[in-house]
N, C-alpha and C positions, 0 to 999 in steps of 0.2 A: 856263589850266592845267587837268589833267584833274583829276577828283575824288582819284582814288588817286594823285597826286603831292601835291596839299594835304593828304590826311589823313596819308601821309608827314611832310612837311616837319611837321606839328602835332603831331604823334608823336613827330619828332625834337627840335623844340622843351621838348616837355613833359618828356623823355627828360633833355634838358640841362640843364636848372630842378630839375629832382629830384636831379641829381647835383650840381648846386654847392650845391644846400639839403642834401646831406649831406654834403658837403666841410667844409661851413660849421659842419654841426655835431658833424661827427669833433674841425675845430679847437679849438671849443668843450671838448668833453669834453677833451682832449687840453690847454688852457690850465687846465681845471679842475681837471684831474687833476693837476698839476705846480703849482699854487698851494695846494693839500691838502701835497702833499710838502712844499716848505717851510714851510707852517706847521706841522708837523711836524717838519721840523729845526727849526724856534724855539722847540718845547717840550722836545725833546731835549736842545738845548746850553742851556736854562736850568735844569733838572733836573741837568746835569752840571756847571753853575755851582754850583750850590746845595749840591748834594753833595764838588765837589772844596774847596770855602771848610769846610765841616764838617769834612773829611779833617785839611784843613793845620790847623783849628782844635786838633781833636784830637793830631795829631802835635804842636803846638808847646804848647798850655797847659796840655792833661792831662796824667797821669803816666802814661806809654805802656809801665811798666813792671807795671802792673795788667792783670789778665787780663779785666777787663770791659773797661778800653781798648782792651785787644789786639781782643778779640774784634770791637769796633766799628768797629775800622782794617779788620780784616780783611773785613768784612761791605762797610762802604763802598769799598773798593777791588774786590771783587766786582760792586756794582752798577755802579761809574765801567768796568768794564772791556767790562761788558754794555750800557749807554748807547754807549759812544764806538764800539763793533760795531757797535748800532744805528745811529749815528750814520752812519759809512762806508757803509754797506747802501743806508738811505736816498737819502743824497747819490749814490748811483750809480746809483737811478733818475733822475734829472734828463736834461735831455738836453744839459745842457752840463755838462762836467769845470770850469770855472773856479767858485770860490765863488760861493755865491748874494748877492745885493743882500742887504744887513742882515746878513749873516749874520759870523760871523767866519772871517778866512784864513785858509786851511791851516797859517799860519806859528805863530799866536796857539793854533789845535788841537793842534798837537805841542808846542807852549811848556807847555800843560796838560797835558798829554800826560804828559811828561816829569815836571814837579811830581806828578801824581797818585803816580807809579810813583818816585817819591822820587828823582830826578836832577836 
């Protein structure tokens, strides 16, 4: 083999090693990035947890006919409305449309959904 076909071929080797060491770690960033997203949906729908049980709290034991209660329905159904925005937003960076592992179904989200927005 002549010299300048080896430093070819060693050129092309090194060429290839470099591209799958940055394939490898596109995937990386790219796995990292999308396990940050859900665990950010798991802080979202537990904040919307905590907030929608406060709501129903409020609607069923307070006297909801008092203008501080009002005021606190209204405040908390602001925040539930801005959460569950976040929420959608979120979940559509992901790169799959189906729910995420741990997370709750779309079915159980609109069930909340509905109770927060009093139906």
């Amino acid at each position: 083999m002549q010299l300048n076909t080896k430093i070819d071929l060693l050129l092309s080797l090194i060429y290839f090693h470099l591209t799958m060491a940055e394939a490898k770690s596109d995937q990386y960033l790219n796995n990292e990035c999308e396990v940050n997203i859900r665990r950010g949906l798991d802080v979202i729908q537990s904040m919307i947890d905590i907030s929608a049980d406060r709501l129903e709290g409020l609607r069923t034991t307070c006297n909801t006919h008092t203008e501080l209660t009002q005021q606190e329905i209204r405040t908390l159904e602001t925040k539930l409305v801005k959460m569950f925005s976040e929420l959608l937003i979120t979940k559509a960076k992901l790169p799959e449309r189906l729910p995420s592992k741990g997370l709750p179904a779309t079915g159980n989200e609109l069930r909340q959904w509905l109770r927060v927005v009093g139906m």
